[in-house]
DSSP file (Angstrom, degrees, kcal/mol; ACC not computed):
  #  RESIDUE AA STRUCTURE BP1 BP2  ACC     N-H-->O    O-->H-N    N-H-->O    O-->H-N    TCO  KAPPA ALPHA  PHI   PSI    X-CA   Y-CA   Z-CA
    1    1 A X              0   0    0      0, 0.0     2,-0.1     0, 0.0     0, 0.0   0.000 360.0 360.0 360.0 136.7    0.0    0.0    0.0
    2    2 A X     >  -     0   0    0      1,-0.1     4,-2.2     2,-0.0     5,-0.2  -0.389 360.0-108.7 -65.7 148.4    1.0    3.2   -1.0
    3    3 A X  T  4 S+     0   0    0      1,-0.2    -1,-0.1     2,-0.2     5,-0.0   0.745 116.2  29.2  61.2-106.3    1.8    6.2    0.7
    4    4 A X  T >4 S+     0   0    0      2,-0.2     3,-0.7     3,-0.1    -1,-0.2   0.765 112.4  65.6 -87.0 -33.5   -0.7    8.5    0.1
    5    5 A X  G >4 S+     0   0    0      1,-0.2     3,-2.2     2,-0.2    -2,-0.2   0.990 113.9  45.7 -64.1 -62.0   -3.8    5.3   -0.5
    6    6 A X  G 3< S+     0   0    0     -4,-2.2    -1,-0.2     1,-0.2    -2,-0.2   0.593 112.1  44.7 -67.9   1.3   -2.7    4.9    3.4
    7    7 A X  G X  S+     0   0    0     -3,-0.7     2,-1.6    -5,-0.2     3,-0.9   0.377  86.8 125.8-117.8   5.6   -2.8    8.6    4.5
    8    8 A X  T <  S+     0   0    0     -3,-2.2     3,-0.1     1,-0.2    -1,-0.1  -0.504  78.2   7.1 -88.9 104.8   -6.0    9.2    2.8
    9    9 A X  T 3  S+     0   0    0     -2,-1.6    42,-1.6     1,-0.4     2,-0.4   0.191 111.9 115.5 128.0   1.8   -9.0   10.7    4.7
   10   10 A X  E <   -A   50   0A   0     -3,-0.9    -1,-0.4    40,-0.2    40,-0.3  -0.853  54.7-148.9 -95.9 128.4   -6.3   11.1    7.7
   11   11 A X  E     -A   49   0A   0     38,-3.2    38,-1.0    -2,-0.4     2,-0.3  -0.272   4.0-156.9 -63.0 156.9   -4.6   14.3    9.7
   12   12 A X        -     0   0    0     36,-0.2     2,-0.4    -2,-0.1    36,-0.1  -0.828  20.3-162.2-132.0 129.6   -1.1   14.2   11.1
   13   13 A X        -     0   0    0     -2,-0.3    34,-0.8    34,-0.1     2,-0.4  -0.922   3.3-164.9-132.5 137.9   -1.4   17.1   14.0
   14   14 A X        -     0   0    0     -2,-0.4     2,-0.1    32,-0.2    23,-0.1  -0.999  11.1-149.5-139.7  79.1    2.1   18.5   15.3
   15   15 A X        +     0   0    0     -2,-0.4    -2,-0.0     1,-0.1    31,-0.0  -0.757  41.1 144.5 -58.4 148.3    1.9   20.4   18.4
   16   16 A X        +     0   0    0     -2,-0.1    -1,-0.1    20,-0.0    21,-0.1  -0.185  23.1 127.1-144.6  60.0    4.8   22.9   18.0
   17   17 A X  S    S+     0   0    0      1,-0.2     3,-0.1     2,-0.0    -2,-0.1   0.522  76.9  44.2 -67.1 -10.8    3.1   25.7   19.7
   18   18 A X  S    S+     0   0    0      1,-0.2     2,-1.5     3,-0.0    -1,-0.2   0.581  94.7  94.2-115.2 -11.8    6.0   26.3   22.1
   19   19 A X        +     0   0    0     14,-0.1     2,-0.3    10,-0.0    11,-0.2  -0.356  64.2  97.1 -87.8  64.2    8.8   26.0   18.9
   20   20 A X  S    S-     0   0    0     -2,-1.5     2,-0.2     9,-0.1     9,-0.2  -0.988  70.9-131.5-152.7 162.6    9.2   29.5   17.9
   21   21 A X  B     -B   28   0B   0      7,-0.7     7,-1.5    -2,-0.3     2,-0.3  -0.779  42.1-121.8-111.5 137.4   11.5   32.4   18.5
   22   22 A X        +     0   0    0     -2,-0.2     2,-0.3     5,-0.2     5,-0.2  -0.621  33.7 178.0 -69.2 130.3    9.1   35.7   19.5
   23   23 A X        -     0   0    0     -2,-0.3     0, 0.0     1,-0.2     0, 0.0  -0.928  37.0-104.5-133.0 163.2    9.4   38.7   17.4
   24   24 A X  S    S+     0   0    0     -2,-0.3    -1,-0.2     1,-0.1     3,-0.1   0.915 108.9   5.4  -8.3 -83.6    7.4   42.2   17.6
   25   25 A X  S    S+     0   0    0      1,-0.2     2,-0.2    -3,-0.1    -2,-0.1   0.985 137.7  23.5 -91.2 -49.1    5.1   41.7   14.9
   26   26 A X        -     0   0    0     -4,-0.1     2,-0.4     2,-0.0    -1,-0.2  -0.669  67.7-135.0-150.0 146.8    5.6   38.6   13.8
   27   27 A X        -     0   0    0     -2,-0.2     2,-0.4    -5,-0.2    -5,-0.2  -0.883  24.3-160.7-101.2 146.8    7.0   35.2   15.3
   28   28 A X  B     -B   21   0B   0     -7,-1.5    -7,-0.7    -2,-0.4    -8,-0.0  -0.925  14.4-119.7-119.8 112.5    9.4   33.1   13.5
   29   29 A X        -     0   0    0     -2,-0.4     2,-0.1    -9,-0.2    -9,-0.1   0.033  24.4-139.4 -69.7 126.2   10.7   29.5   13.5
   30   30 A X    >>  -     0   0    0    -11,-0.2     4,-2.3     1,-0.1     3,-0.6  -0.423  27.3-104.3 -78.3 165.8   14.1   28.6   14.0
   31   31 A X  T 34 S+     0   0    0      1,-0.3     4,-0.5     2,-0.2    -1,-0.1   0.611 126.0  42.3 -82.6   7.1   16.0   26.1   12.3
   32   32 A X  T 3> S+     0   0    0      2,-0.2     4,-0.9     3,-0.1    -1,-0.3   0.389 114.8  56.2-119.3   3.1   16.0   23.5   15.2
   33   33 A X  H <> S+     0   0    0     -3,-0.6     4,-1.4     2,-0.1     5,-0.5   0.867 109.3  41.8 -52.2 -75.5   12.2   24.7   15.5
   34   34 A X  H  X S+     0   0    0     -4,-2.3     4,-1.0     1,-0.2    -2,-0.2   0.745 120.0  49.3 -56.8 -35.4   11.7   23.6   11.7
   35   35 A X  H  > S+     0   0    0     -4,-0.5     4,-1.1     2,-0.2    -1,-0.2   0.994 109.2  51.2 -59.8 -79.6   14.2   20.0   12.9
   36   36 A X  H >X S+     0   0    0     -4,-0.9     4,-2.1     2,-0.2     3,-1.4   0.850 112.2  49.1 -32.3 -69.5   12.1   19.1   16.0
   37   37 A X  H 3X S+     0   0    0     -4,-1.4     4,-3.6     1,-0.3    -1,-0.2   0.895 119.3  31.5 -45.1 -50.3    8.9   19.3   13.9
   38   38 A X  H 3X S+     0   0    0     -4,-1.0     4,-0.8    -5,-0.5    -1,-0.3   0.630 112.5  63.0 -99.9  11.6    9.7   17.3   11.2
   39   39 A X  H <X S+     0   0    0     -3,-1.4     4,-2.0    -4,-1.1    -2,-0.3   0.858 111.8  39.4 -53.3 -62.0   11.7   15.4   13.4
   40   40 A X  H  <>S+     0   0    0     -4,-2.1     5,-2.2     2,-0.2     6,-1.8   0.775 111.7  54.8 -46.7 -51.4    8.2   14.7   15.1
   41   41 A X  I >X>S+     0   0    0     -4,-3.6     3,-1.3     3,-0.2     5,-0.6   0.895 111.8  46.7 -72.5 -87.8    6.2   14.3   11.8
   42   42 A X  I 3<5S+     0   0    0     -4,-0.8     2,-0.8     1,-0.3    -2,-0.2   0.555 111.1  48.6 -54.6 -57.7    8.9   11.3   10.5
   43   43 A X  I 3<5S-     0   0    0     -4,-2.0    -1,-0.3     1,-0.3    -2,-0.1   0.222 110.8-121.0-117.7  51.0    9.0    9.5   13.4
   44   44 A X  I <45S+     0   0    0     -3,-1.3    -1,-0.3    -2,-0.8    -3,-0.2   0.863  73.2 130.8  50.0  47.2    4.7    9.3   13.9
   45   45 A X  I  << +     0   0    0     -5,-2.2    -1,-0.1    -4,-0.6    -4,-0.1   0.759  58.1  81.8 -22.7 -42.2    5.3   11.2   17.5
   46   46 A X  S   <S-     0   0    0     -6,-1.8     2,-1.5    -5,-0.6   -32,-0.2  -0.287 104.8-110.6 -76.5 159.9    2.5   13.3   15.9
   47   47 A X        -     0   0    0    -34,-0.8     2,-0.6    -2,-0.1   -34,-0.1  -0.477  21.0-135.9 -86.9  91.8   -0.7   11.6   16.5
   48   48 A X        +     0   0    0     -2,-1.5     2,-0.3    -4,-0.2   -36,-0.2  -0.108  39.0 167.6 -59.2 114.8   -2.4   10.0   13.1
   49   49 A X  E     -A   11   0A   0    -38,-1.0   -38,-3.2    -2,-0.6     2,-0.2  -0.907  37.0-113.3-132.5 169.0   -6.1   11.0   13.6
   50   50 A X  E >>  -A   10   0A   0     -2,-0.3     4,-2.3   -40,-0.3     3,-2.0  -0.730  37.8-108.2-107.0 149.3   -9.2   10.9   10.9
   51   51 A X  H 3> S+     0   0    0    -42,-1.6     4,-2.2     1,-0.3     5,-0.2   0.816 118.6  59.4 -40.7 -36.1  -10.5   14.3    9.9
   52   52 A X  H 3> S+     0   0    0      2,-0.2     4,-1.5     1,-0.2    -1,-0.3   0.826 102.3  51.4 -66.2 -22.2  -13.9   13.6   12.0
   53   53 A X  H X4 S+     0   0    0     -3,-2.0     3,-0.5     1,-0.2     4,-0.4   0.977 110.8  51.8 -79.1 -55.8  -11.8   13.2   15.2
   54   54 A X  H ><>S+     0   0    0     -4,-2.3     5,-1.4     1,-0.2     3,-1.0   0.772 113.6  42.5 -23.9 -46.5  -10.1   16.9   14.1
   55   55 A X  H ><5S+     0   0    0     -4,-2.2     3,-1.2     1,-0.4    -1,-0.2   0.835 107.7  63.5-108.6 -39.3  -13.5   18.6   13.7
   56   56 A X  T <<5S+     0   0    0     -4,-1.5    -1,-0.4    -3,-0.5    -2,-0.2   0.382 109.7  35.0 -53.4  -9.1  -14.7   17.1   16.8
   57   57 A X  T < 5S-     0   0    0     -3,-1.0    -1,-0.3    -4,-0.4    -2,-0.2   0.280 113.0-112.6-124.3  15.1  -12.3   18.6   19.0
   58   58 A X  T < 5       0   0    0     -3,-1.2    -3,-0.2    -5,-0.2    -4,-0.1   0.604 360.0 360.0  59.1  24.0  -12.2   22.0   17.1
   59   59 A X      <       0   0    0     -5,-1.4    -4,-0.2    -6,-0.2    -5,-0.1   0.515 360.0 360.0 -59.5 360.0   -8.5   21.5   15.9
């Protein structure tokens, strides 16, 4: 099974609410912000969930 035939109708949700450098206007991700996260995403930390479970919790 492919890929994308297994990932279809599914979320992958990433907290990295806390991984960013504070700026004035605007906040920005650092490059071991941008590591950690897809660090997270490759190795399934982040939590495989189906869109209905998303909309049900108002993610």
């Amino acid at each position: 099974m492919t890929r994308s035939i297994r990932l279809k109708g599914k979320v992958i949700i990433v907290d990295a609410s806390r991984d960013y450098l504070e700026g004035k206007a605007q906040n920005a991700l650092r490059p071991e912000d941008i590591t950690r996260i897809v660090t997270a995403h490759k190795a399934a930390v982040a939590r495989l969930s189906t869109a209905a479970i998303v909309e049900c919790h108002n993610y």
